[in-house]
N, C-alpha and C positions, 0 to 999 in steps of 0.2 A: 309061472314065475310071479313072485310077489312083487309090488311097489310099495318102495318106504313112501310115505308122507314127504318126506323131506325129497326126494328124486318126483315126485308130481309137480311141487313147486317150482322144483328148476328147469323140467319141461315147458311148465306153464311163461317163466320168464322168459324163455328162448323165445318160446311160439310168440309172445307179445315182441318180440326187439324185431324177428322179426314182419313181422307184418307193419309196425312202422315203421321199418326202412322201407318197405314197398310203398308204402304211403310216400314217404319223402324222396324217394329217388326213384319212383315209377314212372312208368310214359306221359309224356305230355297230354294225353286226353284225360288224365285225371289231376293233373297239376291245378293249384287254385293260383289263379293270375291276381299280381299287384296291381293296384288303381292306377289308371295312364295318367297324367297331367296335361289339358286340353290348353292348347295358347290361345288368349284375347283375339277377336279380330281387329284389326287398325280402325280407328277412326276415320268418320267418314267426315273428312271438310264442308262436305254441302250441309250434311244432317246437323255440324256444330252450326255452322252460319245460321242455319235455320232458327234454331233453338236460341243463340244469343239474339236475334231480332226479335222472336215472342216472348224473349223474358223483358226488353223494352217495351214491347206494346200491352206487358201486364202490369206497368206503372199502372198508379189510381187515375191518371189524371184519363185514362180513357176508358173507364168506369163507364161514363156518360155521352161520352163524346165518340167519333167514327176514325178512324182510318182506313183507308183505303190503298194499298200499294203490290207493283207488280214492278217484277226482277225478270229481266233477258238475258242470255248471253248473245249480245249479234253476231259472236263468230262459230257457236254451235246450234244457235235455238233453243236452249236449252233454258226452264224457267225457274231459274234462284229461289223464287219467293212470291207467295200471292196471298193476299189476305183481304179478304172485303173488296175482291178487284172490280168486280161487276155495279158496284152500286154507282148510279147516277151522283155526284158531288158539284158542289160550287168551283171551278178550276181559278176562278180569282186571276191575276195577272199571268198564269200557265196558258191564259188563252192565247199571248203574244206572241209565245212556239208557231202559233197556227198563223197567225197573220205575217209576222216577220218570215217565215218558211214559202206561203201564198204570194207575197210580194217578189219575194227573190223569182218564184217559180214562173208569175204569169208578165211581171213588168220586167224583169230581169236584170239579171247583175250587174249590169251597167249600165241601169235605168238612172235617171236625172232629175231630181225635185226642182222643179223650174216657178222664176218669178219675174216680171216683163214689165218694161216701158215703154208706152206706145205716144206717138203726136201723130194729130194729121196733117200731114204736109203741103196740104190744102191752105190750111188756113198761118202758113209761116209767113213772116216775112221780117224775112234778115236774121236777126239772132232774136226775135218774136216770135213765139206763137200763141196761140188760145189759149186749147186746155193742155193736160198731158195727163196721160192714162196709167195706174198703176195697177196687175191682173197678178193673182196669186193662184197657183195652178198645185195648191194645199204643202207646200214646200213647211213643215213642222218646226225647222232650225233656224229660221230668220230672223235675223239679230239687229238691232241699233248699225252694228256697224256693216251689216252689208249693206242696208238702207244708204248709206253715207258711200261706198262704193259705187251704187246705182245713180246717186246723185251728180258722184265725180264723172262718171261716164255721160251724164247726160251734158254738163258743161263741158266733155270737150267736144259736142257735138257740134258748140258754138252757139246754144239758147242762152241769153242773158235773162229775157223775161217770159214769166206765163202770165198772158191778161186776164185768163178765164181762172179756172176753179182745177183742182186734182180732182179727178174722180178713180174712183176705187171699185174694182171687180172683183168680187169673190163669188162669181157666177157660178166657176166651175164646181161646186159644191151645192146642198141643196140649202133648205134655211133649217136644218135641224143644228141646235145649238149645244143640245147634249143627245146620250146617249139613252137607249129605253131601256128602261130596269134602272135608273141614277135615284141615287137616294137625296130628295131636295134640300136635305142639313147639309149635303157634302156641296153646295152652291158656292162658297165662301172657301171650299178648301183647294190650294193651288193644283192637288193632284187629278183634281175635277176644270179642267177647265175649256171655256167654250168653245166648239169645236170649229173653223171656220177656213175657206180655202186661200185668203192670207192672212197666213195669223204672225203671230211678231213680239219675240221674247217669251217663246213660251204664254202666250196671251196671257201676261204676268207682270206686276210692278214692284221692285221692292222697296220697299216705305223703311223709314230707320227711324226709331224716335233715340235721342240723344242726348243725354240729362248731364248738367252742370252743374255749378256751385248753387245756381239760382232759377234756373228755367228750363224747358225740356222745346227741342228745338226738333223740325222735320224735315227729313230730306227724301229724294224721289230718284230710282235710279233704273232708268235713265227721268232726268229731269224733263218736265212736259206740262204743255197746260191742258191734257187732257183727263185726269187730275183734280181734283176738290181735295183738301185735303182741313178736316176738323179735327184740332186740337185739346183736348179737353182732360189732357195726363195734368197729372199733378207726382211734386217730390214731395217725399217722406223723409223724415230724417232715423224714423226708429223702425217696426214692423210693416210689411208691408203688408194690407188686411182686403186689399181691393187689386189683384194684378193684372198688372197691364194687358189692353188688348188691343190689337191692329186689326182692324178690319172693314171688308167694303159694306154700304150701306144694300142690302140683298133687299128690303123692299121698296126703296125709293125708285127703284132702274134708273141710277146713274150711279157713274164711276165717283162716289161720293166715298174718301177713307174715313171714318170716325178712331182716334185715340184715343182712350180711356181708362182707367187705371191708376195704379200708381209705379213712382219709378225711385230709386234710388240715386241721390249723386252720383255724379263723374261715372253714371255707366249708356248700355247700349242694346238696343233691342230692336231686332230687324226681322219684319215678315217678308215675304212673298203673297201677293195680293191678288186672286185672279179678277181680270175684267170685261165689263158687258162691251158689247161689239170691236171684238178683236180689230175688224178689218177697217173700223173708222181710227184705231189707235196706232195703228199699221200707215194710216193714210197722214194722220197730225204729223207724228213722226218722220215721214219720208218729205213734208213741207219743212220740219226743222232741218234735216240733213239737206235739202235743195239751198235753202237762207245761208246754212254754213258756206256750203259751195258755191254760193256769189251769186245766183241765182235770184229776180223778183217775181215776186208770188203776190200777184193782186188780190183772185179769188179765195174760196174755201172749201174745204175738202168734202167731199158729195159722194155720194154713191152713183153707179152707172155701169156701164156696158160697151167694152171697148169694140166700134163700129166696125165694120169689116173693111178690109182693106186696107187700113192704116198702116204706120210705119211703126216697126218696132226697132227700136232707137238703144235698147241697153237692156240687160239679163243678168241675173245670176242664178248659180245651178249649185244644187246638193247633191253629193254622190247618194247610193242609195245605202251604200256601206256604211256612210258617218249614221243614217237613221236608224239603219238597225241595229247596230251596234248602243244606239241611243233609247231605240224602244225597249232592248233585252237587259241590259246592263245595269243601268240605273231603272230600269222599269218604266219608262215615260210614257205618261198614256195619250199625250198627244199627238204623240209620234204614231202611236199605232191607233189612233183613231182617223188622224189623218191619211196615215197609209190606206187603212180600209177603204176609207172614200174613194181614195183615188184609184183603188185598183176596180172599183165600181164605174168611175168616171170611164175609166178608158178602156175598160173591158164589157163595160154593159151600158151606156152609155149617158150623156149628161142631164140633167146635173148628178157629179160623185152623190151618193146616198150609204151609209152604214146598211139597209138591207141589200141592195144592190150587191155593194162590196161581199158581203155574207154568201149570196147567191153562188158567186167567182168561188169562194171558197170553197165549198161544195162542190162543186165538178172538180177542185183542185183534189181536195180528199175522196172522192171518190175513184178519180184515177189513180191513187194510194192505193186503191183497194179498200176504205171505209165504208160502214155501212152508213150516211148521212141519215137515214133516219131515225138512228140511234141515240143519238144525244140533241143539246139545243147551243146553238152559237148564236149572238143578237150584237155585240159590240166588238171591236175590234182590241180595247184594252183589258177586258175582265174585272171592267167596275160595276161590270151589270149582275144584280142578281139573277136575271132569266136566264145565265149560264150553266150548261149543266152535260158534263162528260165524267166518265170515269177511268181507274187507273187505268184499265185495261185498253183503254178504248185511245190514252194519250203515249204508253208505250209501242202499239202498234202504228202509232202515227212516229214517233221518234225512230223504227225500225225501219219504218219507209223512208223516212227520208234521209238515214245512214246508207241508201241503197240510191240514193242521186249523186254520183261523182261531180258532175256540172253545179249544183245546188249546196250541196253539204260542208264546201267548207268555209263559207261567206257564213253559212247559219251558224255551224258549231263556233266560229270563232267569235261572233256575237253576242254569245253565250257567257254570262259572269263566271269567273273561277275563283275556286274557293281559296279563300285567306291572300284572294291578289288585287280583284277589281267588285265591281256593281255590287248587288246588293247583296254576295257572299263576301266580299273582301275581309268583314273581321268572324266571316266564321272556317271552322275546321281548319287551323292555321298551322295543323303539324302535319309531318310525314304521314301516312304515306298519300292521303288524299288532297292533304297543302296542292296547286298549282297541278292537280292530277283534273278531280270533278267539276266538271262543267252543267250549271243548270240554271232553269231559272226559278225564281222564287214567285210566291202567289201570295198577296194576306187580305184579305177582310175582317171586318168584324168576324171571328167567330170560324174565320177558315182560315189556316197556312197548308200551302203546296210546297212541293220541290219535285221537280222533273227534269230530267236531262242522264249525262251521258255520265264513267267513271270507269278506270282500267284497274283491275286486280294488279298484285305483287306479279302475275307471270303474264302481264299486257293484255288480259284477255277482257274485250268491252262491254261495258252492262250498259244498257237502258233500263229508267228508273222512274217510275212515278210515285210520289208518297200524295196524298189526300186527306187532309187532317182538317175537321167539320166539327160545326155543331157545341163549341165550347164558352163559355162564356167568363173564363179569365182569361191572363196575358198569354198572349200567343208566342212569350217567350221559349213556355216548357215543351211545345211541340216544336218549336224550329231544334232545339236540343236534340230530342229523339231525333229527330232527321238527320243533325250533324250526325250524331251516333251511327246511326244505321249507316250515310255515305263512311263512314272511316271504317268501316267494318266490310265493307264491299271494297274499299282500296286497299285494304290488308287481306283479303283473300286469297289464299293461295292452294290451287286442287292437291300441292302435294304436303299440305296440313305443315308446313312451315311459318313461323310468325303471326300465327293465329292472333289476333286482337282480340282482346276480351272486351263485354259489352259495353 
């Protein structure tokens, strides 16, 4: 049988339609499959947190300079964030965590800063006696007017006159007058001031120079003849090219003010002045409050040693609360210098000594679970350079002692909060970290800290140390970062709602 040309072809078309329908509608082992579409995995809220704190620490400004910080959760263990956590740093006023925390722990929370009037009753007679004894037992808070309390209590014990002299104990302390590691330019500045077991006014005078139409006048407050006070301002009526300065005379060794400078009419310029022998400024003063309170005062105010056995005739007492509250908040570092001593005095015994206190500390942090031979503690307030811990080393101290119910909450509450009180009050003043973060602050030349506690969007707690060293402009741009990083840890939330950006 013959094939046209023309019938091959049409074979040839069949044969091809079909073998691509075989192709397109054959079994699934030879089907060619479409590309799937894979979906994102979710965001992981720890991994942004992370990432927005390293894009803060890759500002220039620590190019040169160190940071150090560690992130906890204390309700999982779990660690947030660590960066440079191990290195040894300056903890600057971070150290009052430790002392304020040590006080609570070994004197206890409802420990007493106590300061005492003693007569021997040997030598009374009638509404006379001799001397009369005034002992400061490192009481930090002691004011003008509790002096004048003590005084009122002593007249109504019915003494009209002292024929001898006041003498003044500040035994219970030793004679160290500052701390080791003090830098001797800060002699003259009031947040340096001499450390002593009665001190009185923040061992502190405020001078006001006060400029009129025609002259510039001085005033002392509280007023005292203990006291020199050299005038030597002058008014200007156009630029001021010389400005004024208050300050005590640091190599005469006397309470000598010099004023200097120039001033402007109808204004007003007030220092804070620290002074040399707290405990004799302590002793002038408690003679002016006895004079007020009707009291005669033959002798003059001496040093001494109140004898054993005597009468103690009148007291007053500081909670331990009002001091911690005072060491953390506003950062006072007499407060926590004094504390040290005394937790030395009555735990290791007398005279209080800043190494002694030191010692107390140490078995306090080592029953923490610290390693004390890890870091270096030397003063009580962190104005010492010889201080030296790191982040890691002051968030497992803030972990421990979230883990004392009896302890923890006299400490956290003495703790500044942010945009409320101390020395956070004007920072981080919005939600969600406003009235949430509690820490305290640390500055020196050249170091800002911030360490302390902060709850996320869904309550859950961090412990926080930041360490920021080694820079030598204003330590504004680091307290920044810091704000930063706390508002970013108070907007944290694990289920990646309300994320703060950096």
């Amino acid at each position: 049988m013959k094939f046209s040309e023309s019938m091959v072809t049409r074979n040839q078309i069949i044969l091809s339609a079909a073998l691509l329908a075989g192709t397109l509608f054959g079994c699934g082992t030879t089907r060619t499959a479409l590309p799937h579409r894979v979906s994102p995995s979710p965001p992981n809220p720890l991994k942004q947190l992370q990432n927005k704190i390293n894009a803060i620490l890759s500002d220039s400004i620590f190019i040169s300079s160190h940071a150090g910080i560690k992130i906890v959760s204390l309700d999982s263990g779990q660690v947030f964030y660590e960066h440079d956590n191990t290195s040894l740093m300056n903890p600057a006023s971070n150290i009052k965590l430790i002392t304020s925390a040590c006080a609570l722990a070994v004197l206890d929370t409802g420990y007493q800063f106590k300061t005492s009037v003693f007569v021997n009753e040997a030598t009374r007679k009638g509404d006379r006696v001799q001397n009369i004894y005034l002992k400061g037992y490192g009481d930090p808070n002691l004011s003008t007017s509790d002096l004048d309390s003590l005084a009122g209590t002593v007249y109504r014990t019915g003494i009209r006159t002292i024929a001898g002299n006041i003498i003044i104990d500040d035994s219970f302390f030793d004679d160290d007058y500052w701390g080791a590691g003090w830098s001797w330019d800060d002699e003259s500045d009031p947040d340096a001031p001499y450390i002593n077991a009665l001190s009185m006014n923040k061992n502190c005078i405020n001078v006001s120079a006060t400029a009129d139409a025609n002259s510039i006048s001085v005033s002392l407050e509280p007023e005292t003849e203990f006291v020199t006070v050299i005038n030597n301002a002058t008014i200007v009526l156009d630029s001021i090219r010389i400005p004024l300065k208050i300050r005590r005379l640091t190599m005469s060794n006397a309470n000598t003010v010099l004023i200097e400078g120039e001033m402007y009419r109808n204004s007003q310029i007030t220092r804070n002045v620290p002074l040399l022998r707290p405990e004799l400024y302590a002793g002038i003063l408690f003679r002016e409050s006895l004079r007020r309170a009707g009291i005669i005062i033959s002798g003059n105010v001496v040093n001494g040693v109140v004898p054993e056995g005597i009468r103690e005739i009148a007291w007053h007492f500081q909670p331990i609360q009002q001091v911690m509250e005072c060491m953390n908040k506003p950062s006072d570092n007499l407060c926590a210098e004094n504390t040290l001593k005394v937790i030395g005095a009555l735990k290791n015994g007398l005279p209080g000594s800043a190494k002694s206190g030191v010692f107390i500390e140490k078995i306090f942090l080592s029953a923490l679970g610290m390693d004390t031979t890890k870091f270096s503690i030397v003063d009580g307030s962190g104005t010492s350079r010889y201080n030296l811990l790191n982040a890691d080393q002051l968030v497992q101290f803030l972990s421990a002692m979230k883990k004392q119910p009896r302890l923890f909450p006299m400490f956290y509450n003495s703790l500044p909060i942010a945009g409320i009180d101390g020395t956070i009050a004007n920072r981080m003043t919005t939600s969600p970290v406003l009235n949430n973060l509690r820490a305290k602050t640390g500055t020196l030349l050249g170091a800002s800290c911030l360490s302390g506690y902060v709850r996320t969007r869904d309550g859950e707690m961090l412990a926080f140390a930041m360490m920021m060293q080694n820079f030598i402009t204003s330590s504004s741009d680091y307290r920044l970062a810091q704000d930063k990083i706390g508002s970013l840890l108070a907007g944290f939330s694990r289920t990646n709602i309300h994320q703060p950006g950096p």
